[in-house]
N, C-alpha and C positions, 0 to 999 in steps of 0.2 A: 818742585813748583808748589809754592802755596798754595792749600782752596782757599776759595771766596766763599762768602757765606750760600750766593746764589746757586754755586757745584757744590756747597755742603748739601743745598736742599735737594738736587738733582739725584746726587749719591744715595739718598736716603730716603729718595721715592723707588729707585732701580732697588736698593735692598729692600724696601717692603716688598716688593713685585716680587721678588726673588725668594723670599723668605715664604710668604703668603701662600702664591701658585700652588706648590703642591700639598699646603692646609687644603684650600678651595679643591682641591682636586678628590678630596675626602667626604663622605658622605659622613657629615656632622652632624648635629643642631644647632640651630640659629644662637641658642646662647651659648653655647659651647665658642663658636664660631667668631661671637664678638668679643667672647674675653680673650681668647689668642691672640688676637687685632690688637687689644689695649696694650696688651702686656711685650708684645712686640715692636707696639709704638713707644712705650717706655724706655725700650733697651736702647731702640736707635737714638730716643732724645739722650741718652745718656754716652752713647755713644759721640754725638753729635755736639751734644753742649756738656761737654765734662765740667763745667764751674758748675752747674747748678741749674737750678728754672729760673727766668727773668730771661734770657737769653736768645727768645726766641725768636729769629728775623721773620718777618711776613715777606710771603711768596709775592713775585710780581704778577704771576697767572695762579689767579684762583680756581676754583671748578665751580661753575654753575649749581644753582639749589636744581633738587630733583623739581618736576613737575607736581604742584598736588591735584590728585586725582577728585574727580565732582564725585560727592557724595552718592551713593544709588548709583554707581559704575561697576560692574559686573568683572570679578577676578576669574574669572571661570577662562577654560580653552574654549574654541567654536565647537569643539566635538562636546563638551559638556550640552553646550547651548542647545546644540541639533537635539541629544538624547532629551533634555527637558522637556521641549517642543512637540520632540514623537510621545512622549511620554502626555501630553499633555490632551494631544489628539488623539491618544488612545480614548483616556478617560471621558473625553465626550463621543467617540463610538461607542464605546458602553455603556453611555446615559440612553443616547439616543436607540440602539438596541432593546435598552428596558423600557422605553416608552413603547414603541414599535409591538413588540411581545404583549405590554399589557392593552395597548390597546385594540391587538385583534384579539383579545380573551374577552375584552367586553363585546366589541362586536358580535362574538361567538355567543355571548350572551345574550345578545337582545334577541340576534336571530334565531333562538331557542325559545324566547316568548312571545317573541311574535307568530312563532308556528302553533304555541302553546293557544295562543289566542284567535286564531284561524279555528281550528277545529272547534272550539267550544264556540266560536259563533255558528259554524255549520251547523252544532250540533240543536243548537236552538233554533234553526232555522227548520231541520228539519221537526223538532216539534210543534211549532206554530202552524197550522192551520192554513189554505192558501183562501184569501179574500174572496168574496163571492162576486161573480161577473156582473158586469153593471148593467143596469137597464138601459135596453135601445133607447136613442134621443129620436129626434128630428134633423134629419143630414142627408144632404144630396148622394149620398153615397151606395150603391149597388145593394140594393134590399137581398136577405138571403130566400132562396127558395130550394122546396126539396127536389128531390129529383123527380121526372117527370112522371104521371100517371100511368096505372094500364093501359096497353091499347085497347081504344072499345068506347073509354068516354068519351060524350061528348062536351062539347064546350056549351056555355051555361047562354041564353039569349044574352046579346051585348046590342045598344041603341047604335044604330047606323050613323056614319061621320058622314060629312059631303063629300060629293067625288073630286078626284086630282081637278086642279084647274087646266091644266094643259089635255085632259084625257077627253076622250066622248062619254057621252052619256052613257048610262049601264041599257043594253036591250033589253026591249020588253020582256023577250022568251030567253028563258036558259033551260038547258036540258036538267028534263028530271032525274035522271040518273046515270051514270058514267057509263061510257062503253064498258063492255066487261073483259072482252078480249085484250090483250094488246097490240094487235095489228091496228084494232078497232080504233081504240087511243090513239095511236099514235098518227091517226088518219085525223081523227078529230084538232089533236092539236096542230097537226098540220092547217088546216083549215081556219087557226088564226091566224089572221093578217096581223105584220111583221110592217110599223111605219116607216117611212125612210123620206122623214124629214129634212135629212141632213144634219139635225141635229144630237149628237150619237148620246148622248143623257138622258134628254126629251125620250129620244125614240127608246131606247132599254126600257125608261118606266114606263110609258105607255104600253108598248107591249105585255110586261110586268102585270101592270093594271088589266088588261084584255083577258090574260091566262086566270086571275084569280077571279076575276068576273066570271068567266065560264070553269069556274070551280076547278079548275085543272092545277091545284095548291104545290104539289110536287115540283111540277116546271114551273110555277110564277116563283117559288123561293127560290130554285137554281138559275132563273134569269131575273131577280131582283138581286141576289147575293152578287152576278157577277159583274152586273150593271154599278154595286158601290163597290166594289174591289177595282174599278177601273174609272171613278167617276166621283169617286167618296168628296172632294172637297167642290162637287158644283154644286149649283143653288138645289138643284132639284134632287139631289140627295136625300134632304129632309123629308118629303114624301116620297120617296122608295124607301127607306131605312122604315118609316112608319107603315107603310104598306107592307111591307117583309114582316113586320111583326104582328098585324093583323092576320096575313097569313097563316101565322103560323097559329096563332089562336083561334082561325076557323079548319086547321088542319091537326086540330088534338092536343098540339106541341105549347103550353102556356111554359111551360121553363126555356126554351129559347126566344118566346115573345118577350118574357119580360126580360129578357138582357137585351134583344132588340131595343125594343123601344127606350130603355133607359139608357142605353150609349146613345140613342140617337138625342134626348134630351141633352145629354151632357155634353155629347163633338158639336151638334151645332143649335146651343141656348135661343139660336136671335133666327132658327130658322122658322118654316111656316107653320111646320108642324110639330114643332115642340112641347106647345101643349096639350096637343091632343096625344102626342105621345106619353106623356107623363099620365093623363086619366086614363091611357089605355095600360099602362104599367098597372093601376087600380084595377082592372079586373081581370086582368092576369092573374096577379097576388088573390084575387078572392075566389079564382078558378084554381089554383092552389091551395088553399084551403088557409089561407095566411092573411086576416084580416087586420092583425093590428099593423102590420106591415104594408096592406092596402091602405089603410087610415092614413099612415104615414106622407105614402106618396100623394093623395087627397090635400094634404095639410102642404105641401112642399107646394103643390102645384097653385091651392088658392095663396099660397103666398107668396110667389112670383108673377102668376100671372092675374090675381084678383081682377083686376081693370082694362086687361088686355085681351081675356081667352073668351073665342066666339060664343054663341048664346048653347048650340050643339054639346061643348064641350063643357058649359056650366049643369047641364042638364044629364049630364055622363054624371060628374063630382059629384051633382047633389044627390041621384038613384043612386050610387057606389056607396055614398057614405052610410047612407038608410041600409043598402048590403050587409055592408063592414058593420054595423052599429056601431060606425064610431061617436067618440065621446059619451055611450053608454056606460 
């Protein structure tokens, strides 16, 4: 049977495949690999076309051109790719490790001079000197006094205030001198009359007022103290709170008068006896021996009440102040 040119090409596609395969099957080089190819495709054209070149019929099925690959396309395997990758995220864990490391050395730094500069401030603080305490002003605020005198003193003459409004009058006669027993006493205070108004504030201070009238100072401060401990925010507060501290200034005691009476100025400013509690704070302080501190309350008092405080109580400030010398 004749070939035809088209089973010539056939034949001489199977014989490269045949020839080639087990080339390919060898671990060559690429140039090695193509000149085998040429020289192989030489022998079959000669094979093929024994007259010579010119000869050669074109195939009815060609092969396809390869694909050309886009520029900046990666010939690598995926497993290349991955190691890059890991590879790539190593080297920025170890940038960021060396940042991390140096910048807790600077940290470590500052906070070395910041300790540095801690101590040499203390240390200058403690050779400077501490400032010298300021000079008392003029202020509503609880005058200091010392602590109380010997027993023994007496309290210094102080100008008589008017009696409570709600009380009686003071009697003629007071006893000139206390029982001395205490059966005696306690007969005597018996024997003041105890009001019962109905009105249980009224009645405390009056009574209050009765026992220090008849000089029985002891029981008028333990029945004035418990009279505001039960009764502190009524009107007549104000004058037991100031009678409690006169008390205690015709009973020896000027360190509890004057906290007396200056609490009673300060709980209730708008009461009746506010300011005569405040000029009774003045000779408190100057029965303590504490003038420029009586000045003070002097000065507090004409300048809250200058326009308001009865004629009794201007006549207190104005002998206090001559006391005190103040403004001398």
């Amino acid at each position: 049977m004749p070939f035809t040119p088209r089973a010539l090409l056939l034949t001489a596609s199977f014989s490269i495949l045949a020839v080639s395969a087990p080339v390919l099957a060898q671990p060559r080089s690429v140039e090695g690999r193509v000149d085998k190819l040429e020289k192989e495709m030489q022998a079959v054209q000669r094979k093929v076309f024994p007259g010579g070149a010119g000869q050669i019929v074109s195939p009815d099925v060609t092969p396809q051109a390869a694909p050309v690959l886009p520029t900046g396309t990666p010939a690598s395997t995926p497993l290349a790719d991955l190691t890059a990758r890991v590879g790539a995220i190593e080297s920025q864990v170890a940038r960021l490790t060396g940042q991390v490391e140096e910048n807790g050395f600077r940290l470590k730094q500052l906070e070395e001079a910041n300790t540095k500069l801690t101590a040499q401030f203390q240390a200058l603080q403690a050779q400077v000197a501490p400032p010298p305490a300021p000079e008392a002003t003029v202020s509503p605020q609880l005058f200091s006094v010392p602590a109380p005198p010997a027993p023994g003193r007496s309290p210094a003459n102080t100008p008589s205030t008017r009696p409570p409004a709600a009380a009686a009058a003071k009697p003629a006669t007071k006893p000139a001198t206390m029982p001395a027993s205490s059966a005696a006493r306690t007969q005597a205070v018996a024997a003041i009359e105890k009001p019962a108004t109905g009105n249980a504030p009224l009645d405390g201070y009056t009574y209050g007022f009765r026992l220090w009238t008849a000089k029985f100072y002891p029981e008028a401060e333990a029945q004035l103290e418990d009279m505001l401990a039960k009764y502190g925010a009524d009107p007549v507060a104000s004058r037991a709170a100031n009678l409690l501290g006169r008390t205690y200034l015709d009973d020896s005691k000027p360190t509890q008068a004057a906290k007396v009476l200056f609490e009673n100025y300060q709980k209730r400013p708008k009461g009746d006896r506010a300011a005569e509690s405040l000029a009774w704070v003045g000779e408190a302080l100057i029965q303590l021996n504490k003038p420029k501190d009586a000045c003070l309350a002097y000065e507090e008092l004409d300048s809250v009440f200058s326009t308001t405080m009865p004629a009794n109580v201007r006549d207190m400030m104005t002998k206090g102040r001559v006391r005190a010398k103040c403004g001398a």
